[in-house]
Every structure is written in structure tokens, then in C-alpha cells.
N, C-alpha and C positions, 0 to 999 in steps of 0.2 A: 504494500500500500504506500511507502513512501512515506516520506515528511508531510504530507498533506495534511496530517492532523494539527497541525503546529497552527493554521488561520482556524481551528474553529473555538466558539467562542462560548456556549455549551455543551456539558456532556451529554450526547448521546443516551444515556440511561436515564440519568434520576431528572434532566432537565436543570441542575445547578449550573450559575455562570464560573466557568475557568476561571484561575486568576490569570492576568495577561503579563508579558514582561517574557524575559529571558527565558527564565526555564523554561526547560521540556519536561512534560508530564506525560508518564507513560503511563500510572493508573489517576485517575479521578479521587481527588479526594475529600470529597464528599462521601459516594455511593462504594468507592473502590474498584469498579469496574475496569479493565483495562480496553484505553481508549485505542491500543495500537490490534483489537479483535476486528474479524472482518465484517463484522456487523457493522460497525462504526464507519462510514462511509458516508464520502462529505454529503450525498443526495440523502441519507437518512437524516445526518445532525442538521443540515439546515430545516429539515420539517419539524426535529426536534425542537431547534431552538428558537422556532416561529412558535411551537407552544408553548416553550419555556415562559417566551415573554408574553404569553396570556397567560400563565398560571396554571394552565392545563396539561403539562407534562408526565405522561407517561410510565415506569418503570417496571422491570421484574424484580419479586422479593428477593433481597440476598438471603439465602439458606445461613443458618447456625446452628452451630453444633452445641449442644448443651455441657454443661462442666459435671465432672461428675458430683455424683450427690454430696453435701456435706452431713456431716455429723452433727443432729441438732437433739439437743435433750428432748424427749418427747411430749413432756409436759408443756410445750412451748406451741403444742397444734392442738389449740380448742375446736372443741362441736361449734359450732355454729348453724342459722338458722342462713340462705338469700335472705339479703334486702331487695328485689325484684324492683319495688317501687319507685328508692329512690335511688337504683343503677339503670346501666346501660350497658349491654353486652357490648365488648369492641373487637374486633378478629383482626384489623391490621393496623401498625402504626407506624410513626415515622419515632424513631429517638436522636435528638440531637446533643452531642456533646460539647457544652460549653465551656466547660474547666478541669483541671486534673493538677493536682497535687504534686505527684509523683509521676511525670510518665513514661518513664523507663520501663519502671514496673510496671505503670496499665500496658504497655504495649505487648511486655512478654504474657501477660493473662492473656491478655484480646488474642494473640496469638493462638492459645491453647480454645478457644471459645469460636472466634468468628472462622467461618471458611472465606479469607480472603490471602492474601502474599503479606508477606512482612510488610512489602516498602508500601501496599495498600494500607496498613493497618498507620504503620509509622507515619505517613504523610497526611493522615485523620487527626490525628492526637497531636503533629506539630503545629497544624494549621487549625487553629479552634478559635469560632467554635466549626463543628462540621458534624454532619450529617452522619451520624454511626450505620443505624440500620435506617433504608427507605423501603415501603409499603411493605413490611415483614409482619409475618404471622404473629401475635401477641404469645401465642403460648413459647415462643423464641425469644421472650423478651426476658425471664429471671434468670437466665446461663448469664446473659449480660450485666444484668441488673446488680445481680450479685460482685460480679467484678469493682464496679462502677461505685458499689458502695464500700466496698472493703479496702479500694484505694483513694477515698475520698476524692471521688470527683465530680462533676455537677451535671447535671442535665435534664432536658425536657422531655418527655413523651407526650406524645398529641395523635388523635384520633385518623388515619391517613384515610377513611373513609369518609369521612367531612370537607367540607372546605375550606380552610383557614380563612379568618377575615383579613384584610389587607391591613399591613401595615399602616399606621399613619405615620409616617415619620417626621411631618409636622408638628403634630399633638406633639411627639415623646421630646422634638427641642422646645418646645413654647413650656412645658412642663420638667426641663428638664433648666429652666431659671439660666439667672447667669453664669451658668458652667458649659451652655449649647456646645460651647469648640469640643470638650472632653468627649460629648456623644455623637457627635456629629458622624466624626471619621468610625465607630463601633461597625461592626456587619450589622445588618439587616437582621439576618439569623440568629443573631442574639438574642432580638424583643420576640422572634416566635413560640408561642404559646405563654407566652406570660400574660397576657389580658392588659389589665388597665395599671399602669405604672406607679407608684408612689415615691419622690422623691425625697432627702431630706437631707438639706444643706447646712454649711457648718459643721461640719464631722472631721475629727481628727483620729488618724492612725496611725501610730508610732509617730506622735507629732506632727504627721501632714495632710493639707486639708484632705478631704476628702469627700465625695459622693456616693451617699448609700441611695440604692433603688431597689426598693421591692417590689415583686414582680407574683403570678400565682404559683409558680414552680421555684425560683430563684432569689436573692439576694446579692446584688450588685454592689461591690467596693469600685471607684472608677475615679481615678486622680488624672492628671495630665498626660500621664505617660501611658499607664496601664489599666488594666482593670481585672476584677477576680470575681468568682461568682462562687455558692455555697448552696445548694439544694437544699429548701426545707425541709423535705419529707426525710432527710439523712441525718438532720441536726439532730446531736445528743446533749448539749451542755447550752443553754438558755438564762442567763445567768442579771440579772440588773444590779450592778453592786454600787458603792458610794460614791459620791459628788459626779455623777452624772457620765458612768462609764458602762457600760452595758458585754457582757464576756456570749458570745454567740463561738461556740469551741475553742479553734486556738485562734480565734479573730479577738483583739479590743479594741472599743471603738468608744472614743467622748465625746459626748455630746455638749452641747449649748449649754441646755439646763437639766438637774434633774428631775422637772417638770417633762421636758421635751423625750430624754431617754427611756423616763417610765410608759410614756404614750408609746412608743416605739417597741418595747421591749412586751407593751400587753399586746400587740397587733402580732407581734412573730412568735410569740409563744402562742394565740392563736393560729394564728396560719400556718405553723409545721406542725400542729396535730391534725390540722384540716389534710394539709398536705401528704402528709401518712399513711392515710385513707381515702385518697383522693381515685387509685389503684387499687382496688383489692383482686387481688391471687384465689380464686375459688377451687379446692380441690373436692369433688364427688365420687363415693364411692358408686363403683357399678356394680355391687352388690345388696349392699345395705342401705345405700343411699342416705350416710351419713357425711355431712358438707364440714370443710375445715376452710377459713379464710388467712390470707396472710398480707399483710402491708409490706411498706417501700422497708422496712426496716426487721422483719420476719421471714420475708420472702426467701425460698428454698429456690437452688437449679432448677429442680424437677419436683414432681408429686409424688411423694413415696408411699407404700401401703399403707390403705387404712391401718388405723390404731384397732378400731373396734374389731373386723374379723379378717384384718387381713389380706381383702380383696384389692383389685386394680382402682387407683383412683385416675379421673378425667380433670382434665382441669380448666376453667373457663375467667376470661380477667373482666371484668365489671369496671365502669369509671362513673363512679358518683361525683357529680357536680357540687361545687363547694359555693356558699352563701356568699 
């Protein structure tokens, strides 16, 4: 096929835009596809990338491979009852990776987890945020999941059978006050799935100003230079201590006043419980037909035998909608 792929300007699979410039990319890294497959042909990506830029783009699930089971006390999978009424079954989703900790280490897991090439996986986790899995089977989503939380890193899942509302990227600088430079330049991909924005100015971290944004899946630190992101549904340590410092894990952050940081501090300690159970993991027995649920922070690889008799459990993910 040539260098021909080097002028185009979306990928062919998921419909994301390339970044443009020198390098050559020979997988996508968004979807991880590799763009030098014969499929990728400039008469296909150009039809791609006329739907890209309607929003209507295309893709096949990437398969993954599940991790193997972990070892979990088993008083830790309660009976439960469906909440039918107030979920929504969802069968494919998109997860986007917005932050990681550590990613040397997510790389060598993702490795063991996703079926893609190292430099696919490597070139996801360098360039963030970006697209982990695009329209993949939800029951492919705890192999992942589990990674993602055990190396502290951030991310969104969103329903790939919906259609995201458009960005406003107006709204988030008019609300993002006199810091608009610091958000201006962020991807796009950042604000998806987070809903409606919360900003809160005057924030200092390790002494420098800084920009907190809450979001319905994330928590945005964003100074001039950088920015870092912390999933709520992951948060373990929620902490409001004196003269107006607020401890959210191994993040501190001071606020204005200790007026300002307790408002702040009752909003996130709501919202990463909400967050929590935002996903729930439904495992059914095909036997007995007794149900076990698990959240963003319970969540197993896979569904392991029932407790009661032992039988194959089925597993199905729910997304209840938070107030």
C-alpha cells in the first residue's frame, strides 16, 4: 500500500482524528487498529472521515481477553435483589482513558488483558486521554476495569449505543472563568461523558494555583502547564481537614475558605458514592437464579460460581442514572 496512509487525516476504524505533524503512525491510537491493514484504503478512510466529521463513524468491537480471576474473600458477593426500574441494561461501550498514575505498569497489564501489539497499547496510554476500548461488549469491560483500578488510573465509560450530546466547548470556556487559556488547548475527549462541568477557582496545590473541575465520572486538577484527572467511582480516602485543605487520596488541595472547601468536599463525597454505583456488574445464577451485584470498586474479571449451589453465573452491566 505505500506511504499513502501518511495524508489521511482519520482512522479508518473508530473514526478519531490523527494527530498531524511528523510522525508516522502505524497503529491508531485511539482504537489501536493498525492503519498500514488492507482494509485501510485511502477510498474507504475518506468515506470514513466524511462520517467522522458528522459524528456518525463507524467501528468493529476490539475483542479482550479477560485477566484471570482474582482471589476475593467471598463474603464480599452479597445476594442481591435487580433494580430493573431504576437501570438500564447497556451491551456496548466506549471507555476512555484519561489519566494513569503509573504507566509503565498499566501498559505491561493492558498487555496481558487487551488483544492488541504493545506499540498499540503503548501509544494509548502515552497519548491520553484516548480511547481504550471502542463499541466493545460491556461484559469485556471488568478484565479492564480491574486493571485501571488497581493502577490508579482515570477514566470514563459511556453508553456506545447512544449518542453523545455535542460538546459545547463554548459553555466549558465561559465557565471555565479566567483560567479559559489553561482549557482551551485540553482535547475535546476529555469533557466526554462528564455532563455538566463544575469549576472552582483559587485552588492551590503544593502551592500552585490551580483549577479543580468536576465532572460526573472525573475530577480535574489543571494549572498552566498540565492537568491530572482522578475517577470518582475509585476514590478511597475523602478527607476535609483544617483551615481549608481538603485530602481526596494522595491529592491536597487548599482552598479559599473553609466555608468554600467544606461545600466542595460534601459535593465529592457525594458524587463518588453516586459514582460507585453508577455501573453495576450483575452476576445471575442459571441455576438458582440467585443475583450478586458489584461496583466500580468490587468489580471481579469475570463471574465466578455461584456461592449458593455452585452453578454457572451470567453476567449482565446495568447503568443507573445519577441525580
Amino acid at each position: 500500500m505505500g506511504d499513502d496512509w501518511h495524508m489521511y487525516t482519520f482512522c479508518p476504524f473508530c473514526g478519531q482524528k490523527l494527530p498531524q505533524g511528523p510522525t508516522s503512525f502505524v497503529f491508531c491510537p485511539f482504537c489501536g487498529k493498525g492503519l498500514t491493514e488492507p482494509s485501510a484504503t485511502p477510498a474507504s478512510l475518506n468515506a470514513i472521515s466524511s462520517l467522522a466529521e458528522k459524528k456518525v463513524a463507524q467501528a468493529e468491537p476490539e475483542p479482550v481477553k479477560a485477566l484471570a480471576e482474582p482471589s476475593v474473600n467471598a463474603t464480599a458477593t452479597a445476594t442481591a435483589t435487580a433494580t430493573a426500574t431504576a437501570s438500564s441494561k447497556v451491551e456496548v461501550c466506549n471507555l476512555i482513558l484519561k489519566d494513569c498514575s503509573s504507566p509503565d505498569l498499566l501498559k505491561r497489564r493492558l498487555t496481558g488483558v487487551l488483544l492488541r501489539s504493545p506499540l498499540a497499547i503503548q501509544m494509548a496510554v502515552d497519548r491520553l486521554p484516548s480511547m481504550l476500548l471502542y463499541k466493545s461488549r460491556t461484559t469485556e469491560l471488568p478484565s479492564v476495569m480491574v486493571v485501571l483500578r488497581e493502577t490508579k488510573s482515570a477514566l470514563t465509560v459511556v453508553d456506545a449505543a447512544k449518542e453523545e450530546d455535542e460538546i459545547d466547548l463554548s459553555e466549558v470556556l465561559v465557565a471555565a472563568g479566567r483560567r479559559q487559556e489553561w482549557v482551551s488547548s485540553l482535547p475535546e475527549i476529555l469533557w466526554q461523558g462528564e455532563g455538566r462541568l463544575e469549576y472552582i477557582e483559587n485552588v492551590l496545590v503544593e502551592g500552585q494555583e490551580t483549577l479543580l473541575i468536576i465532572g460526573a465520572s472525573n475530577l480535574f486538577l489543571i494549572d498552566a502547564t498540565a492537568w491530572k484527572a482522578k475517577t470518582l467511582g475509585f476514590l478511597e480516602k475523602v478527607l476535609l481537614q483544617t483551615e481549608g485543605r481538603l485530602r481526596l487520596d494522595e491529592w491536597q488541595i487548599d482552598f479559599s475558605s473553609e466555608e468554600v472547601a467544606a461545600k466542595v468536599y460534601a459535593r465529592i463525597k457525594r458524587d463518588s458514592i453516586s459514582a460507585k454505583k453508577a455501573w453495576i456488574f450483575q452476576d445471575q445464577c442459571t441455576l438458582c437464579a440467585s443475583v450478586s451485584q458489584f461496583d466500580f470498586h468490587t468489580i471481579m474479571a469475570k463471574a465466578e460460581p455461584c456461592l449458593a449451589c455452585g452453578g454457572i453465573c451470567t453476567r449482565t452491566v446495568l447503568f443507573q442514572k445519577q441525580n
